[in-house]
VOGU-3710 file (C-alpha; in Angstrom, 3 decimals, decimal comma):
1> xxxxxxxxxx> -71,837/-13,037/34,015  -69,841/-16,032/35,285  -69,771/-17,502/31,893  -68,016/-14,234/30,755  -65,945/-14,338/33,255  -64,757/-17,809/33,154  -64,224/-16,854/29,164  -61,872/-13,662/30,106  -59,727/-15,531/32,167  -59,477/-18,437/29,721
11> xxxxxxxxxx> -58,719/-15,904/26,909  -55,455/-14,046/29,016  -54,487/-17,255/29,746  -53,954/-18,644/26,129  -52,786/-15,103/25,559  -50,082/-15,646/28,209  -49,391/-19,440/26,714  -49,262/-18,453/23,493  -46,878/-15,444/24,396  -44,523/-17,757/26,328
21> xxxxxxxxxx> -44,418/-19,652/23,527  -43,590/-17,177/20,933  -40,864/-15,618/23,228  -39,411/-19,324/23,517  -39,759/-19,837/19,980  -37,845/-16,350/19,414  -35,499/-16,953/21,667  -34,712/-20,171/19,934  -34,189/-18,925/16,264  -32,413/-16,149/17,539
31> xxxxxxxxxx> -29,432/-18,750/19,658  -29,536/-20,632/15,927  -28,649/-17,406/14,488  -26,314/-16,299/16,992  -24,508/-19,523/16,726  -23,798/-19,095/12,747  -22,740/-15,218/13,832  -26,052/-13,583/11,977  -26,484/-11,069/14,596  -28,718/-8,698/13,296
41> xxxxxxxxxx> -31,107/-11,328/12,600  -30,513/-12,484/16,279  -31,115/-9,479/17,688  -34,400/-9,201/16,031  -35,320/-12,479/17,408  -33,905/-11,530/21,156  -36,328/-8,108/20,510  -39,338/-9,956/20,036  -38,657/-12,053/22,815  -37,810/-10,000/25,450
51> xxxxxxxxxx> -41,018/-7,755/24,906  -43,187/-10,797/24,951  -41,809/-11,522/27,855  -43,706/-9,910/31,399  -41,688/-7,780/33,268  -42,835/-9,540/36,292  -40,247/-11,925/35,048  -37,088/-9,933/36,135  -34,314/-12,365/36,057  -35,517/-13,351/32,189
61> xxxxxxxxxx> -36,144/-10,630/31,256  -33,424/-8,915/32,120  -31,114/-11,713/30,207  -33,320/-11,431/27,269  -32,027/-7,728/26,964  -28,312/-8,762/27,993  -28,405/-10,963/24,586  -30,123/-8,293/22,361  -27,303/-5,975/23,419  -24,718/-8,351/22,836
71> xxxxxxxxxx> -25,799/-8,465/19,246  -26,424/-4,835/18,643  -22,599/-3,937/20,353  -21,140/-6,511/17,801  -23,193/-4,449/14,574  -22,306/-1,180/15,946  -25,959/0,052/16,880  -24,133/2,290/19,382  -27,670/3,649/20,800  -29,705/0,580/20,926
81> xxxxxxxxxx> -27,007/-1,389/22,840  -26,722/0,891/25,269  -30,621/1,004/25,745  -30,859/-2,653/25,880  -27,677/-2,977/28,761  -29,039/-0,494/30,576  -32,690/-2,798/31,008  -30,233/-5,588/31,417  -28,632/-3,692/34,498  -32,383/-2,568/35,743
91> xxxxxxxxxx> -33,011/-6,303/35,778  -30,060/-6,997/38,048  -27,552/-8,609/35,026  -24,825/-6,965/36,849  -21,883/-8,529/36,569  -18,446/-6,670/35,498  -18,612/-8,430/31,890  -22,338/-6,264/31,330  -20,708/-2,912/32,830  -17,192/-3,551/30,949
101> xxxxxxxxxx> -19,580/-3,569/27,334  -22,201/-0,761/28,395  -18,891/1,426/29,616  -17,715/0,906/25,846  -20,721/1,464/24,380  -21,006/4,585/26,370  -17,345/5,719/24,868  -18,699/4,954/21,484  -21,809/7,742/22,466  -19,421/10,260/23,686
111> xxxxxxxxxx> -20,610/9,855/27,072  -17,069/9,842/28,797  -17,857/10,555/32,597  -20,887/7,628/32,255  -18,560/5,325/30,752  -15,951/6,222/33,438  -18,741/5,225/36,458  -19,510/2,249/34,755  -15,963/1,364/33,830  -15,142/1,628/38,006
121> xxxxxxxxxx> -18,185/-0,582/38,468  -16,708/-3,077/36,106  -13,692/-3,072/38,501  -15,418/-3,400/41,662  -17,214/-6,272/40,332  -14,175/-7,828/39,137  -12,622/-8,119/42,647  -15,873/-9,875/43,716  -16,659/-11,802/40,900  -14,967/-14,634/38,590
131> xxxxxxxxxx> -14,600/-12,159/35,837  -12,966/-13,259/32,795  -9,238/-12,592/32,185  -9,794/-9,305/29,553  -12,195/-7,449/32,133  -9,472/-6,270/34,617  -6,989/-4,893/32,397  -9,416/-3,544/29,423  -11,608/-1,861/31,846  -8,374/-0,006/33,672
141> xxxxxxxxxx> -7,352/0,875/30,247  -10,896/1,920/29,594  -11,337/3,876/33,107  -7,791/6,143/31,959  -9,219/6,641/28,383  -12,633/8,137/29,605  -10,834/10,287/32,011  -8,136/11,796/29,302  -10,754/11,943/26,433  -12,340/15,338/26,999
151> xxxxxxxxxx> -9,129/17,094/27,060  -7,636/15,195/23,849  -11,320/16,184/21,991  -10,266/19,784/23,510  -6,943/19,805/22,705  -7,171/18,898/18,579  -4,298/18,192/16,709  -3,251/19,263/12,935  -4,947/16,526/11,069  -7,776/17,742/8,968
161> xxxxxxxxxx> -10,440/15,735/8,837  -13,337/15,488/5,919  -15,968/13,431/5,073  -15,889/12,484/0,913  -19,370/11,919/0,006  -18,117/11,329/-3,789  -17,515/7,436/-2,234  -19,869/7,245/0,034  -23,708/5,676/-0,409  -26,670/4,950/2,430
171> xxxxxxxxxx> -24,882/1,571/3,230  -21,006/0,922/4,789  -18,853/2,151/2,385  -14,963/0,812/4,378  -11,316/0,305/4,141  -9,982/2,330/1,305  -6,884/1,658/-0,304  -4,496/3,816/-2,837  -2,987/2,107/-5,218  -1,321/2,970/-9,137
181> xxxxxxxxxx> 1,771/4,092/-9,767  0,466/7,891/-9,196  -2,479/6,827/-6,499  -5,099/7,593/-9,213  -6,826/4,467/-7,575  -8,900/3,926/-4,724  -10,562/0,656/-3,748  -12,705/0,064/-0,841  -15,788/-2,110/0,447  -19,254/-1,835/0,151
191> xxxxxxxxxx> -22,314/-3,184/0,789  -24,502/-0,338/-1,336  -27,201/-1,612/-3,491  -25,018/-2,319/-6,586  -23,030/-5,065/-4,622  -23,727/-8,415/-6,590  -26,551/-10,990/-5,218  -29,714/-10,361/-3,911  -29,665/-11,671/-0,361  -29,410/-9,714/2,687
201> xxxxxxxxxx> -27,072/-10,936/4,827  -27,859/-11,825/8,784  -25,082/-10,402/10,121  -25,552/-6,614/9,296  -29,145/-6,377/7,456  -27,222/-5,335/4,454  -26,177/-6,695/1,249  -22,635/-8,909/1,086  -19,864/-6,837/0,701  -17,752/-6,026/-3,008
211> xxxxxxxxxx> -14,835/-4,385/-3,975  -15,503/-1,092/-5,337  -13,242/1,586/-7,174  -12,766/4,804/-8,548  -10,393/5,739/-11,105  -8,771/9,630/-11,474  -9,410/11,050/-14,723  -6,951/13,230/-17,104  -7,333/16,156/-14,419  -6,860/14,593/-11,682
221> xxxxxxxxxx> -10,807/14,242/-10,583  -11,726/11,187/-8,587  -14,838/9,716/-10,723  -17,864/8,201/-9,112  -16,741/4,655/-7,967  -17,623/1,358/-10,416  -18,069/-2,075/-8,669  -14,911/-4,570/-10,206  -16,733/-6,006/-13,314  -14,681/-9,352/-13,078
231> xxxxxxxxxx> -15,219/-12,804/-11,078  -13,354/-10,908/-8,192  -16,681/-9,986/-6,762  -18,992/-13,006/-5,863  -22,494/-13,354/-4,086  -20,247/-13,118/-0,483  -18,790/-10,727/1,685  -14,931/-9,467/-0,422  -13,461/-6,500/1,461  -10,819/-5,316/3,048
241> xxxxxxxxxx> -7,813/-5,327/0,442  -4,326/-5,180/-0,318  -1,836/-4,853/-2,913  1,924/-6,059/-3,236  4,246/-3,400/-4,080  4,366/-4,053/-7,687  0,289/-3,864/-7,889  0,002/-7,352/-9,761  -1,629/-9,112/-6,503  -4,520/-8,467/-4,496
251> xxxxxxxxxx> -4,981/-9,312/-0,858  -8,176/-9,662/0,362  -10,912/-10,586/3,167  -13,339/-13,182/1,871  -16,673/-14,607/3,893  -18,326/-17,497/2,198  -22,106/-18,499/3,057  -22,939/-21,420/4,949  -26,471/-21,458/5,840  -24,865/-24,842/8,910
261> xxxxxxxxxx> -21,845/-23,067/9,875  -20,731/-20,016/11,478  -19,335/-17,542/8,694  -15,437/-17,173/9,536  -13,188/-14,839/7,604  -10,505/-15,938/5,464  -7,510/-14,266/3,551  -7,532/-14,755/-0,114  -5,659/-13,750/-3,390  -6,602/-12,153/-6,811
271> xxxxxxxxxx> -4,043/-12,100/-9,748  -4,129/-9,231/-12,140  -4,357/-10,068/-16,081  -4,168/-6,442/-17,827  -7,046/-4,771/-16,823  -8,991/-7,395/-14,790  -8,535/-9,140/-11,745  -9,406/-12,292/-11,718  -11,585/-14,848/-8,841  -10,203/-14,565/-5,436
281> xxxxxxxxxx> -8,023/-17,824/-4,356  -8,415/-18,916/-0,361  -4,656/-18,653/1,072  -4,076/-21,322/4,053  -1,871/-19,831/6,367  -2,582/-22,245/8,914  -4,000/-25,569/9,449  -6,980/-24,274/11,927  -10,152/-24,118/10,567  -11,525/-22,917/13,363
291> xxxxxxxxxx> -10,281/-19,071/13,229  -10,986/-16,355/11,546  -8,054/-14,023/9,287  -8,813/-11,041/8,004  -7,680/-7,472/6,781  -4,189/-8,490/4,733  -1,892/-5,923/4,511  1,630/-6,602/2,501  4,845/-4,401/4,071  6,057/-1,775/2,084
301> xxxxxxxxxx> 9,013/-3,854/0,712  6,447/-7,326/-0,249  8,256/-9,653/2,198  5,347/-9,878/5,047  2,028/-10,241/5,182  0,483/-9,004/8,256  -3,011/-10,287/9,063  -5,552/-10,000/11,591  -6,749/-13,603/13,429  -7,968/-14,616/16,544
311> xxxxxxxxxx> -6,426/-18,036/16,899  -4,670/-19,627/19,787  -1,661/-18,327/21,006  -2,257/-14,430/20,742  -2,974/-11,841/23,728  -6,660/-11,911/23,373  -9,663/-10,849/21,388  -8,292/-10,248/17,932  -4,255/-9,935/17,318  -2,363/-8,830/14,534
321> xxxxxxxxxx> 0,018/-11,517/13,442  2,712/-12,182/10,064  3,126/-14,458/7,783  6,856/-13,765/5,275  5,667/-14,095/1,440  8,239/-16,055/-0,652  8,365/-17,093/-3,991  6,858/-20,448/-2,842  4,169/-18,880/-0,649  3,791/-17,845/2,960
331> xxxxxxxxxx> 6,314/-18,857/5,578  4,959/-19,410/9,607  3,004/-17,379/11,091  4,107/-15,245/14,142  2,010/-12,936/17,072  3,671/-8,761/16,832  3,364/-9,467/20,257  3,353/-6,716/23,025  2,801/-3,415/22,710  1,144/-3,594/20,048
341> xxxxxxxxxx> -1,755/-6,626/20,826  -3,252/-6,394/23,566  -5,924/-8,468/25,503  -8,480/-6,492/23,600  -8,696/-6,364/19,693  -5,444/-5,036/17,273  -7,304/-4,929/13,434  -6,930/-3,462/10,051  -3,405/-3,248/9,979  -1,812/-0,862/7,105
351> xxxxxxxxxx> 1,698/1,029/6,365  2,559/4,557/5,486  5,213/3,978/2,584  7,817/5,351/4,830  7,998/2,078/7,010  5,417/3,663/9,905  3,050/0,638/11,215  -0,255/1,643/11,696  -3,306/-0,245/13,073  -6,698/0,349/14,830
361> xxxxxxxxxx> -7,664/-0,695/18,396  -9,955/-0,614/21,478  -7,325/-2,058/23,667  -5,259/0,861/23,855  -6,298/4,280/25,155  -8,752/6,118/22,981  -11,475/8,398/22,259  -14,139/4,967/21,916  -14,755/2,232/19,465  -11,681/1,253/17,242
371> xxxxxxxxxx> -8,758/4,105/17,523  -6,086/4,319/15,028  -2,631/3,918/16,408  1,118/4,079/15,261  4,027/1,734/16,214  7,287/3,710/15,815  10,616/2,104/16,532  13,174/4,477/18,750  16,496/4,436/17,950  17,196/1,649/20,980
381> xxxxxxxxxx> 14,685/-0,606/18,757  11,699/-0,178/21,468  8,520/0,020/19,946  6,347/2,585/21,151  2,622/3,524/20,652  1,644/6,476/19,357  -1,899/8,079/19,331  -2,540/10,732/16,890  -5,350/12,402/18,536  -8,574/13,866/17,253
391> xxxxxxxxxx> -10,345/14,725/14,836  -8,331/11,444/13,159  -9,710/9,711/16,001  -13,361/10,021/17,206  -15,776/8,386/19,686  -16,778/5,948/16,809  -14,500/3,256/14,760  -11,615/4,640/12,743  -9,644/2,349/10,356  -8,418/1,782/7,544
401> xxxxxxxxxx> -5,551/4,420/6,548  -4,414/4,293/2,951  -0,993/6,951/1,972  -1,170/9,164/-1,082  2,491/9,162/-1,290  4,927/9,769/1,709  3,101/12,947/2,623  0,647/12,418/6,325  -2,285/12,595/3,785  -4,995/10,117/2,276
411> xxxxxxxxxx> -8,390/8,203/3,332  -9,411/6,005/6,661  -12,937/4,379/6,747  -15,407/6,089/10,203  -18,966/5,226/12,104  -18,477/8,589/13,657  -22,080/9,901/14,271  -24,173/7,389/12,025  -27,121/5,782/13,892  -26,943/2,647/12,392
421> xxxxxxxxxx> -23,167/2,285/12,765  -22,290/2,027/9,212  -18,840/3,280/8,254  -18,106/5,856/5,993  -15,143/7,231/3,840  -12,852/10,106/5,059  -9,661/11,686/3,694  -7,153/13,097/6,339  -4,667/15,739/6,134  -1,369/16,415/8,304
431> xxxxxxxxxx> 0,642/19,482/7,539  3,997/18,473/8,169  7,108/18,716/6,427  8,591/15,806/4,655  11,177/15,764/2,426  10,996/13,146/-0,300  13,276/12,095/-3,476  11,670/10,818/-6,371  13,511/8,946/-9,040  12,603/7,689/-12,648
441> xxxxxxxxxx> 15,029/4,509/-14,129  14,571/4,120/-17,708  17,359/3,224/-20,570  18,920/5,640/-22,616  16,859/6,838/-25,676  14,168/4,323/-24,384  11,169/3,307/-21,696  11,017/2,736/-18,175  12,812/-0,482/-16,539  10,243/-1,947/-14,415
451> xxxxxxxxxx> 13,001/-4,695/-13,320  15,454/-1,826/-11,927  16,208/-1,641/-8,427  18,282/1,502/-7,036  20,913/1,480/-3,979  20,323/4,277/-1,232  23,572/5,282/0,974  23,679/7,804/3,040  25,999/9,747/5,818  23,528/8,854/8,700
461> xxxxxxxxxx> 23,716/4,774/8,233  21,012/4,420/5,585  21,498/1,556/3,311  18,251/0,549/1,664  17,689/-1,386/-1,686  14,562/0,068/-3,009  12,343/-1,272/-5,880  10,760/0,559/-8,532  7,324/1,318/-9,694  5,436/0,047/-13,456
471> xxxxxxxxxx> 6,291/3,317/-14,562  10,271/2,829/-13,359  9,600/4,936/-10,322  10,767/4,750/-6,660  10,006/7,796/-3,869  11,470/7,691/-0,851  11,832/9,999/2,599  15,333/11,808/2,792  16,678/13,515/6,318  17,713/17,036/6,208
481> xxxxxxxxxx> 21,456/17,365/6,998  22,143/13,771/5,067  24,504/12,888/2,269  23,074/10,337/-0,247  24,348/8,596/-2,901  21,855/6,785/-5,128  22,786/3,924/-7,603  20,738/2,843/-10,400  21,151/-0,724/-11,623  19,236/-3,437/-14,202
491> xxxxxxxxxx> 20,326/-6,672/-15,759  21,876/-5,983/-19,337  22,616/-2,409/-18,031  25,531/0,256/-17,124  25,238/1,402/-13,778  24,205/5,335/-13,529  24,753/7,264/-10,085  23,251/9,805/-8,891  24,532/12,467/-5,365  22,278/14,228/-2,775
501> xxxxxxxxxx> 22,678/17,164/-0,558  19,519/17,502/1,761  19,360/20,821/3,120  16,599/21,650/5,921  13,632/23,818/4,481  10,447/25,519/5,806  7,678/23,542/3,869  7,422/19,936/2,391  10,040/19,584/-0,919  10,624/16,476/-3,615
511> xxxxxxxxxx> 13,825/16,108/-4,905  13,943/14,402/-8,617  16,664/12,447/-9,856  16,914/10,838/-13,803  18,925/7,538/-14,141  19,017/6,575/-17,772  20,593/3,522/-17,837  23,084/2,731/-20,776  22,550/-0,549/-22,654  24,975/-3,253/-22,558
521> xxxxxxxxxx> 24,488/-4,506/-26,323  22,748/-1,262/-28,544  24,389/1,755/-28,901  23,928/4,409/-26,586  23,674/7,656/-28,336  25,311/10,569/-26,367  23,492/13,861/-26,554  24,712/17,299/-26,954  28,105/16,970/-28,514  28,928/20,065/-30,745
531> xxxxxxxxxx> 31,723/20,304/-32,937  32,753/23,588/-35,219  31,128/23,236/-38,642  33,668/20,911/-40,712  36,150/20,581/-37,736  37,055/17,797/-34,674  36,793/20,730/-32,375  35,042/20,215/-29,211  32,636/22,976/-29,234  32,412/24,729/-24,720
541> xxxxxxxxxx> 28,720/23,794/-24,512  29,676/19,878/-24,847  31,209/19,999/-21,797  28,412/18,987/-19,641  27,420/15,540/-21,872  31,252/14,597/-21,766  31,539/15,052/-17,781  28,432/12,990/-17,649  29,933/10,003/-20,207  33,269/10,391/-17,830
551> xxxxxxxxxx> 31,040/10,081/-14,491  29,455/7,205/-16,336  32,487/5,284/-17,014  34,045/6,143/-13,591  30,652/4,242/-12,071  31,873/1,006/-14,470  35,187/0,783/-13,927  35,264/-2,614/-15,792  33,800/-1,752/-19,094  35,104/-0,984/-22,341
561> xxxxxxxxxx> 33,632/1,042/-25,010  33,854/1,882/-28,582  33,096/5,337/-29,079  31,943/6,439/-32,824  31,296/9,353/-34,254  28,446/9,251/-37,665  27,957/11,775/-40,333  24,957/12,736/-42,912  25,057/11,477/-46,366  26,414/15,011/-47,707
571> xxxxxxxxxx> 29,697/14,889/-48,784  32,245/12,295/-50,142  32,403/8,890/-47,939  36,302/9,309/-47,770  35,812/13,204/-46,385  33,117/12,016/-43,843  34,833/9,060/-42,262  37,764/11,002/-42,004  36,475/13,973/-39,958  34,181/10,975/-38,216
581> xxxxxxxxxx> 37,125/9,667/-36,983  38,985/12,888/-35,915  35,688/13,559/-33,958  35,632/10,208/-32,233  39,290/10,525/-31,559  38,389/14,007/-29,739  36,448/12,458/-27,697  38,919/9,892/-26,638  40,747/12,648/-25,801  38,945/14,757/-23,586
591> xxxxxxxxxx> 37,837/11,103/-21,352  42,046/10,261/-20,849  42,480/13,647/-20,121  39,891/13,592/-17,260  41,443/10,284/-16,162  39,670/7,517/-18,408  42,133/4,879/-19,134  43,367/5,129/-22,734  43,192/1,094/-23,161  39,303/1,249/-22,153
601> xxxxxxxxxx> 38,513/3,675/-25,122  38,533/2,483/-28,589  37,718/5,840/-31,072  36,143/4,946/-34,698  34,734/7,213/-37,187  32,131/5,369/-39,624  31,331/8,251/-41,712  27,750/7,689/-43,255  28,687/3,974/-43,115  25,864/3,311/-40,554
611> xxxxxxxxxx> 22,866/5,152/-40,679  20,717/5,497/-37,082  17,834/2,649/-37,137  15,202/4,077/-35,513  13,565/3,442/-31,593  10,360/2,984/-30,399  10,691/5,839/-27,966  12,068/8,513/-31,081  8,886/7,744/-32,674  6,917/9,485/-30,004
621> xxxxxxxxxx> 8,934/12,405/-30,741  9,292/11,838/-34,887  5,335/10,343/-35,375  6,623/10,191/-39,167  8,857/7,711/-38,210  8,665/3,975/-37,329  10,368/1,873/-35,734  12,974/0,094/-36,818  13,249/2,333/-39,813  16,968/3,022/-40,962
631> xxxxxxxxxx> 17,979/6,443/-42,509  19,689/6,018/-45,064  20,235/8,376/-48,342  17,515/6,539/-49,905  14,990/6,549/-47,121  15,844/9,681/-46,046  14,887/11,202/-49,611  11,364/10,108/-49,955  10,807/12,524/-47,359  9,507/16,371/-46,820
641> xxxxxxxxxx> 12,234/18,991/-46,597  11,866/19,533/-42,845  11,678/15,617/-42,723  14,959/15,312/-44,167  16,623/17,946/-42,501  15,190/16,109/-39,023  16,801/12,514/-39,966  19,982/14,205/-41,152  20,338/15,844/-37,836  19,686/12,191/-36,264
651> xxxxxxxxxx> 22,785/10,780/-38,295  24,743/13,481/-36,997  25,726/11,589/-33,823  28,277/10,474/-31,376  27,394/7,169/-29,560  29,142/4,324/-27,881  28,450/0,827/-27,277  29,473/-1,674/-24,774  32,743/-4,276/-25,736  33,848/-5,836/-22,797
661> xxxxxxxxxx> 32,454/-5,420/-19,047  35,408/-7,598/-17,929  38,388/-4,524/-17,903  40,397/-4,922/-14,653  38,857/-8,339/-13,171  41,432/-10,782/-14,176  44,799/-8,953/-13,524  47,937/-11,013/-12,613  48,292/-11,411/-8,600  51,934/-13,189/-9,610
671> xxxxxxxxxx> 55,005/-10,106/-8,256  56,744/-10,672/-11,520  58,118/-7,356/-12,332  57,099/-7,341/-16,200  53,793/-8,312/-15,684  51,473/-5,504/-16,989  47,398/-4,778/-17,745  47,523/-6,122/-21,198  49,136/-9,932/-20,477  46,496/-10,170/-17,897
681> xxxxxxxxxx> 44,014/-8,943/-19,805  45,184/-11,099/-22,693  44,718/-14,536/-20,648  40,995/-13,548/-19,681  38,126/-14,497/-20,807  36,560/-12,375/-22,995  33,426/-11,176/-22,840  32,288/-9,336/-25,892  29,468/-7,748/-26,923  28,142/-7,668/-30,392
691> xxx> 29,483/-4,225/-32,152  27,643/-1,975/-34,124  23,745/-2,536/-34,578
//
């Protein structure tokens, strides 16, 4: 019997040594991996230590939980960090750092009068303690936000709220962004089973993040999203992107493996050739390697870059900073600075396409977890922040927001009410009323000009230079009760302007505006000009297309044109250049009698002398014609009837082209009294643009 006993208590004692040890040897792979920021796998350790370790042992236990819940707070396993503070607090780890996090975790459950208790406890302890600097202020914050977040839940507001489970998978599916010239694209992050590699990663248990998409097909219909088939994706974590207005450059977060060294985030680029976008590029903004940057997002008019980093010199925890992009690469970097940071943490920065600055925080007051906010700008240039209230805000993370358009709609990335924290895709819809202008730039009888850029003025002060689109596109919000006056411009073009009345309405309205933009050196052909059959006579219905060609030159005061008038083959050549040029001289007519200067207008009638060569574009229209084809008699009768009848009616034209772009610039200043327009013009130089085709 003593024998037996003498072999129990030798057995619990190697049990108890060879627990101790385990829990020290947990304990120690899980501070390796907490070191390198592999958190889930650090919490796993912490787990297995703290319940191998006897509850006798208060003080270590209770710090053994105080690390697990660190680790679980920082993966967003909302339920299991607040079980593992709340042992941490029944072992006495109560100082105000543990009741600041369990008060947030508590926000993040919903639980808003138990966060407020342990917010207040955070405070007392604060005043007693050597509490670090963030505790004091975050935890007042905190303490207001608990109290006001039953009544915002209560009081709703008119976003609409769903959850798109087209985009979605059983893994984080996060930060989508819009981007095409219609929006027919959405990218976003995810770490679903198609991601490339094969590891799990020690940070969230899941695979590396990729870049997903989905692309809108003929009808509009989002398809099911494809991972980016190019060397964009890699066996590490690529999220969190951004595009440049003109959709050619990709902004993006990019974590590299280093099995020695803690994984920080850096900013990189991706170039697009065609179709594909090719490997991502690290960006140095700064010289410290010791920071992380993350979530790019490029301003609305690609001169900033606004990041996210949490190196020296911001407000604390994580602060949104800038960076201006140049055509040599990124300027210095600057903090936004209050109100925006705060001591807590200011992330995934985006723009609504009207200018609006929005970003996501737990620093300012909000329903728990990350909270989308809006910086607006009052007229005295104070910026103020805005929160838009729930259902776009919840008790979990929101982030993320990506515009479809100017209207308050799109997508933002949510953890609301999923156990393990992982974030999901959302869209988001705001009923208010927006007026919008949207404008195509393209040349005359020809395709869009992706250089153009178009001049906003209006009544209120606006004066904006806006940029278009790939497809020669611009949108912008109007005011109601505004005059605008919109300019079209591109190199090797004539001007074209465009007027705007905004008048209030009832529901959101686009206004469209055209500016085809005349060519400086090919003809410009001038549509619907009628003339009685066999006569010069301006026919009523060509009024509109000659007020339009007067408008025109009245917008390029400094240009010259020839204006011709063409005939069909029918017909002696004498006959048809003769009524050609009593046409052209019509013309001429009815521009000096609307107050075109006579000197600026130089009227020729070529008969059938120069058949039309043929445009891309008219070949879209004509698909028996190419381009570059040139109807003349010959051509034009190898063709079908109804063929012929079509390129006859194309010869049939009035058009003008471009001579000088000098008329008025060089005048005399001298006070002789003889001086007039044509010495001075004389004595200029001359500028001249090749006639005819």
């Amino acid at each position: 019997m003593r024998t037996n006993l003498y072999l129990i208590v030798y057995i619990a004692v190697a049990v108890l040594l060879l627990t101790g040890c385990g829990a020290e040897q947990a304990m120690k792979k899980g501070d390796k991996f907490y070191a390198l920021g592999e958190y889930y796998d650090a919490a796993a350790q912490y787990r297995k230590a703290y319940t191998q370790t006897p509850p006798k042992e208060r003080a270590l236990r209770g710090s053994r939980a105080l690390k697990m819940a660190d680790c679980y707070r920082r993966i967003n396993y909302t339920q299991k960090a607040i079980a593992a503070y709340n042992n941490a607090v029944r072992y006495k780890q109560t100082d105000s750092v543990t009741f600041f996090h369990l008060a947030q975790q508590l926000m993040k459950d919903g639980r808003y009068k138990d966060a407020a208790t342990y917010f207040q406890m955070a405070l007392d302890s604060a005043k007693v303690q050597h509490a670090p600097a963030y505790v004091e202020p975050l935890a007042r914050t905190g303490l207001r936000s608990a109290r006001k977040a039953p009544d915002w839940k209560k009081a709703g507001s008119d976003y609409t709220v769903k959850r798109e489970n087209l985009f979605n998978s059983r893994r984080a599916d996060y930060s989508p962004m819009l981007a095409g010239d219609e929006n027919d694209q959405l990218f976003f992050s995810s770490t679903r089973n198609q991601a490339k590699g094969d590891e799990l990663s020690g940070i969230t248990g899941t695979k590396n993040a990729d870049i997903f998409f989905s692309q809108k097909d003929d009808k509009g219909k989002w398809q099911r999203p494809e991972v980016i088939d190019s060397e964009l994706n890699s066996d590490d974590d690529e999220g969190a992107c951004s595009f440049t207005p003109d959709g050619r450059m990709m902004y993006l977060t990019l974590c590299k493996a280093d099995p020695d060294y803690p994984r920080l985030a850096t900013i990189a680029t991706s170039s697009r050739s065609d179709a594909a976008w090719g490997k991502a590029t690290e960006l140095k903004l700064t010289r410290d390697t010791l920071s992380a940057y993350a979530h790019p997002a490029v301003s609305p008019d690609g001169q900033w870059l606004y990041f996210v980093s949490d190196m020296p010199g911001g407000l604390g925890g994580y602060d949104i900073w800038r960076t201006r992009l140049t055509s040599n690469g990124t300027g210095g970097v600057e903090n936004l600075g209050a109100p925006i940071n705060t001591p807590g943490d200011e992330m995934f920065p985006t723009f609504r396409p009207n200018g609006d600055f929005y970003f996501s925080s737990n620093g300012h007051e909000g329903l728990g977890g990350l909270d989308i906010c809006i910086a607006k700008t009052d007229e005295d240039g104070r910026v103020k922040i805005e929160h838009p209230g729930y259902p776009l805000n919840s008790q979990g993370d929101d982030f993320g927001m990506t515009f479809e358009g100017l209207k308050n709609q799109g997508y933002f990335s949510s953890n609301r009410g999923d156990g393990k924290g992982w974030d999901h895709i959302y869209s988001f819809y705001n009923p208010e009323i927006i007026q919008t202008v949207k404008g195509w730039v393209y040349e005359a009888e020809g395709y869009e000009l992706t250089q153009a850029q178009v001049y906003m003025v209006g009544n209120d002060g606006t004066n904006l230079k806006l940029s278009v689109k790939g497809d020669g596109s611009f949108t912008q919000e109007i005011k109601p009760g505004v005059d605008y006056v919109f300019l079209g411009t591109c190199k090797g073009f004539l001007n074209h302007q465009e007027e705007l009345r905004v008048e209030p309405v009832t529901k959101s309205e686009e206004y469209v505006l055209q500016f085809p933009l005349a060519s400086i050196t090919a003809p410009v052909m001038i549509d619907n000009i009628f003339y009685d059959f066999d006569k010069a006579t301006l026919r009523p219905e060509s009024t509109e297309a000659l007020d339009k060609l007067v408008a025109l030159l009245r917008e390029n005061p400094n240009v010259t044109i020839e204006l011709s008038a063409h005939c069909d083959y029918k017909g002696s050549a004498e006959y048809n250049k003769n009524l050609a040029q009593r046409r052209a001289e019509s013309v001429v007519n009815y521009l000096v009698e609307h107050g075109i200067e006579n000197d600026r207008l130089s009227p020729v009638g070529y008969g059938k002398e120069k058949p039309k060569k043929i445009r891309k574009k008219l070949t879209e229209k004509y698909p028996f014609l190419k381009e570059n084809d040139v109807l003349t008699e010959d051509f034009i009768k190898t063709l079908k009837p109804e063929e012929q009848e079509v390129c006859n009616q194309l010869n049939r034209r009035t058009e003008f082209i471009v001579l000088r772009t000098t008329y008025g610039l060089f005048k005399k200043k001298a006070p002789a009294a003889d001086s007039d327009d044509d010495a001075s013009e004389a004595e200029a130089p001359k500028e001249v643009a090749p006639k005819g085709e």
